[in-house]
C-alpha positions in Angstrom: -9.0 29.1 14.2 -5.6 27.9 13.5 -4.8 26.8 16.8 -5.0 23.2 18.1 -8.8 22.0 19.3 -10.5 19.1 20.4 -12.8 16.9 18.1 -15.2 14.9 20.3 -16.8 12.1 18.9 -18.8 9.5 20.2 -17.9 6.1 18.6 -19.1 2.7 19.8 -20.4 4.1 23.0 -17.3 6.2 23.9 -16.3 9.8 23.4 -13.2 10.0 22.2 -11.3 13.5 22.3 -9.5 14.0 19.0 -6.5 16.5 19.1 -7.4 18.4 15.4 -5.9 21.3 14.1 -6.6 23.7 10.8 -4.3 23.8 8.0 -4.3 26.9 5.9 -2.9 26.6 2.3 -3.4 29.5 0.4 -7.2 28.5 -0.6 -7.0 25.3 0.5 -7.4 23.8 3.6 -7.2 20.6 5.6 -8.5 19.4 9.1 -5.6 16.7 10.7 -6.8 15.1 13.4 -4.7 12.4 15.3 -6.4 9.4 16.0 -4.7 6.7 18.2 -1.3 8.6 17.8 -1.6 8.2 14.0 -2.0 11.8 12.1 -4.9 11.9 9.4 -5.9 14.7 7.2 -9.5 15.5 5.9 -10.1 18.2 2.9 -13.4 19.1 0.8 -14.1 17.2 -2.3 -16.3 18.8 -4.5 -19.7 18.4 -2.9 -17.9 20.7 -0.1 -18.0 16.7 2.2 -14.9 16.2 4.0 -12.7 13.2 3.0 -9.9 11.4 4.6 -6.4 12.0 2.6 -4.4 9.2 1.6 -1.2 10.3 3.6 1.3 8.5 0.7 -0.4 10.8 -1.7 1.1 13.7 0.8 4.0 12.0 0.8 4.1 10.4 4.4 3.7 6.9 3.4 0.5 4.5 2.9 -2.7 5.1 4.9 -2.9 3.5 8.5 -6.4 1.3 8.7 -8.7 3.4 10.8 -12.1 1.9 10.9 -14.7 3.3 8.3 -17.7 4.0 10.7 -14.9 6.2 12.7 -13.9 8.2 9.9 -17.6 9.0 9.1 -18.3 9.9 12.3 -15.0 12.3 12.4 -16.5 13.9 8.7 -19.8 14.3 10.1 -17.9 16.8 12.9 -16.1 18.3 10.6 -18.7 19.3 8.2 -21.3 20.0 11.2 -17.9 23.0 11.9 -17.9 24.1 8.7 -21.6 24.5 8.1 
């Protein structure tokens, strides 16, 4: 399930079709999912919950502000994949 999907969402009344794809990395792995033509990532913490990434702490510069209710919602689908 490495290849590129689609990550609906419905956010303030709209369904928003998120291009996402699954990173492998040896045993760990990430969800990126583009938002508004900004890339974020999402990994497990420990609780096995999804969390965004900070993107400067992989090197590609700050965070962009995405709204917090939005990336719930986009951890909610991810975990609902994964369960």
């Amino acid at each position: 399930m490495t290849e590129p999907f689609i990550l609906s969402v419905l956010y303030k009344g709209e369904t928003l079709q998120l291009p996402a794809q699954l990173l492998l990395q040896g045993y760990i792995h990430r969800f990126k999912i583009t938002v508004r033509d900004t890339e974020l990532l999402f990994e497990p913490d420990e609780e096995g919950l999804y969390r965004a990434v900070s993107m400067e702490a992989m090197g590609a510069g700050p965070m962009p502000a995405v709204d917090r209710d939005l990336l719930q919602l986009i951890q909610e689908q991810l975990a609902a994949l994964s369960a």
